[in-house]
TORKOL-4160 file (C-alpha; in steps of 0.2 Angstrom, whole numbers, padded with zeros to 4 digits, m for minus):
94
<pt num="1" X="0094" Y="m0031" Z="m0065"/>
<pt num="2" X="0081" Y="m0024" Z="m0078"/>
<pt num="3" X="0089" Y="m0035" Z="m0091"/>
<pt num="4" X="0091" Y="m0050" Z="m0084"/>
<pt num="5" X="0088" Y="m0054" Z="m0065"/>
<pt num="6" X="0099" Y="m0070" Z="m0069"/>
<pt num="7" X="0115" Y="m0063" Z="m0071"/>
<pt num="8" X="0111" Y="m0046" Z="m0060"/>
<pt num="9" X="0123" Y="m0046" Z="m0044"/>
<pt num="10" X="0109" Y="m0051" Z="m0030"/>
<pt num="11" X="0109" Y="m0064" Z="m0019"/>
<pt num="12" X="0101" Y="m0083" Z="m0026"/>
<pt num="13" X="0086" Y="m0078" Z="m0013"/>
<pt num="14" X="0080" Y="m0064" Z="m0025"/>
<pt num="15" X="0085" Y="m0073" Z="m0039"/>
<pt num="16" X="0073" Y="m0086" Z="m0034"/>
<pt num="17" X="0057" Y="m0073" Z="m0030"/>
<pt num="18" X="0061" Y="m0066" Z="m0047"/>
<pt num="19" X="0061" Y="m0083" Z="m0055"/>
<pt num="20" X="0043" Y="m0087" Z="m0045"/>
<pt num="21" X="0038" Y="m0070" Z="m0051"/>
<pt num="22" X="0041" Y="m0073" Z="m0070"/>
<pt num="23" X="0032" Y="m0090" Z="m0070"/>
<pt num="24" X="0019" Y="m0080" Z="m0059"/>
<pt num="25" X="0015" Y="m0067" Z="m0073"/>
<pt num="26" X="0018" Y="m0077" Z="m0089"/>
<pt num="27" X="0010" Y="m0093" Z="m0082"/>
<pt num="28" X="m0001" Y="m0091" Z="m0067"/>
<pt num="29" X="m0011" Y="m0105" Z="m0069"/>
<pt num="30" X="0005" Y="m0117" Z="m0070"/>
<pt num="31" X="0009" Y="m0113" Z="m0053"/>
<pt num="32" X="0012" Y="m0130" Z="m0041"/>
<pt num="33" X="0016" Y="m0132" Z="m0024"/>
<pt num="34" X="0033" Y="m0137" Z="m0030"/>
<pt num="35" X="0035" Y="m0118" Z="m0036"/>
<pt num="36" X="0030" Y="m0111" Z="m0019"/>
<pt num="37" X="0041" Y="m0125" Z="m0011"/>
<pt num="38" X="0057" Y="m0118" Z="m0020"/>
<pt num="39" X="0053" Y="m0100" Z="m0017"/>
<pt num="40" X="0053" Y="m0106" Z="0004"/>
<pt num="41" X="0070" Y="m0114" Z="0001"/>
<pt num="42" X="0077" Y="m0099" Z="m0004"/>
<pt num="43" X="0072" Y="m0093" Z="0013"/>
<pt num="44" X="0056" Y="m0081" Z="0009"/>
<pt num="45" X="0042" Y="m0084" Z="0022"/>
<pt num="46" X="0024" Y="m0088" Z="0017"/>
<pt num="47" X="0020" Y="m0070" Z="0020"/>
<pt num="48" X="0034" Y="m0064" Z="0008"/>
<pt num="49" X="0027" Y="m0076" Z="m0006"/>
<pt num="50" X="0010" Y="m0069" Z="m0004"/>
<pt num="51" X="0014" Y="m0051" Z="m0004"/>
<pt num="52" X="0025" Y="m0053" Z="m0019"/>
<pt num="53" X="0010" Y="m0060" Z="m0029"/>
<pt num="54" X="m0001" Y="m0049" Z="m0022"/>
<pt num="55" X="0009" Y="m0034" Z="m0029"/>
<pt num="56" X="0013" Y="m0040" Z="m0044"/>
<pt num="57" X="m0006" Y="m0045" Z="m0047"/>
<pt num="58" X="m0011" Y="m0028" Z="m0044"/>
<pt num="59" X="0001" Y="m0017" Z="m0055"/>
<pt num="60" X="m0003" Y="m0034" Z="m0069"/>
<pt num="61" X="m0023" Y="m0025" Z="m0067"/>
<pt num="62" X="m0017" Y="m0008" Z="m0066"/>
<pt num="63" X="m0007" Y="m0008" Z="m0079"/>
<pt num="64" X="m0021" Y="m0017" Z="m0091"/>
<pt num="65" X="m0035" Y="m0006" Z="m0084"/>
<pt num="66" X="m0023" Y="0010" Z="m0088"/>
<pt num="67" X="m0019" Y="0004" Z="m0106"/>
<pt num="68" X="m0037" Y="m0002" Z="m0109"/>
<pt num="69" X="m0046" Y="0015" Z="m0104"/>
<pt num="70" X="m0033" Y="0026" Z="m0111"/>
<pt num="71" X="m0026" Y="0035" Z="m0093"/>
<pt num="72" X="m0013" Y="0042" Z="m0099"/>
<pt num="73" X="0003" Y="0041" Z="m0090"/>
<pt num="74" X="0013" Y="0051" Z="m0081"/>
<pt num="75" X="0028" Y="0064" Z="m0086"/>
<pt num="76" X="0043" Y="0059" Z="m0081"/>
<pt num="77" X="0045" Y="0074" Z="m0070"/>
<pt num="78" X="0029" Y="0067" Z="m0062"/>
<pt num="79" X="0037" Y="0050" Z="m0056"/>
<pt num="80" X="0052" Y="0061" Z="m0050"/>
<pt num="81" X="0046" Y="0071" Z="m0038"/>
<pt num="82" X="0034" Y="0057" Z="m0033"/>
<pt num="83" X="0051" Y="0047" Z="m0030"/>
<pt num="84" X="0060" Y="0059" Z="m0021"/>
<pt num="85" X="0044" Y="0063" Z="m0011"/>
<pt num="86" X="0042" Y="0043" Z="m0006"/>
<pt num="87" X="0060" Y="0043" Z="m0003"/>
<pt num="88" X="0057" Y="0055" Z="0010"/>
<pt num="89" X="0043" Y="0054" Z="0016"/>
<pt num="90" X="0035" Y="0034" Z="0012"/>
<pt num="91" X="0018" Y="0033" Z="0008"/>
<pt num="92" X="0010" Y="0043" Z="0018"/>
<pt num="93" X="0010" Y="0063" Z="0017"/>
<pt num="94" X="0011" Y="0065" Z="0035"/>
C-alpha cells in the first residue's frame, strides 16, 4: 500500500480516493469537477471527499509548519505508545 496504492490489494473505491488524493497534494489547483465526479462514482459521498481533503490539507500544513520551525519529531517509541493508546482508547483520554 505504501509503495504503490495502484497495485495494493484494496477495493477500486479506495484506489479512486487515493488517485483524487495524489492529484490533490501534487496539483490542487488542477482539480475539476470531473475529479470530484470520479471520486462519487466510486461510491464516496460528498462528505467523504471533503473530509479526505480536509485531512490531507492539514497534515500538508502541519508537516511544513513542523519542518519549517524546526519541531522536531517524535521517537519512535513515542508514536507507539500513542498508537497503542488510540487503538484503545480513540482520541479521547476518557
Amino acid at each position: 500500500m505504501l509503495e504503490d496504492y495502484r497495485t495494493a490489494p484494496i477495493d477500486d473505491a479506495q484506489k479512486a480516493l487515493f488517485a483524487f488524493i495524489e492529484k490533490m497534494n501534487a496539483q490542487s489547483n488542477q482539480i475539476r469537477r470531473e475529479d470530484v465526479d470520479r471520486v462519487r462514482a466510486a461510491g464516496w459521498s460528498d462528505e467523504a471527499i471533503y473530509d479526505a481533503i480536509t485531512v490531507c490539507a492539514l497534515f500538508k500544513f502541519y508537516n511544513a509548519w513542523i519542518d519549517a520551525t524546526g519541531v522536531h519529531d517524535l521517537p519512535a517509541g513515542a508514536y507507539e505508545m500513542s498508537g497503542k493508546r488510540m487503538a484503545a482508547q480513540g482520541y479521547s483520554r476518557s
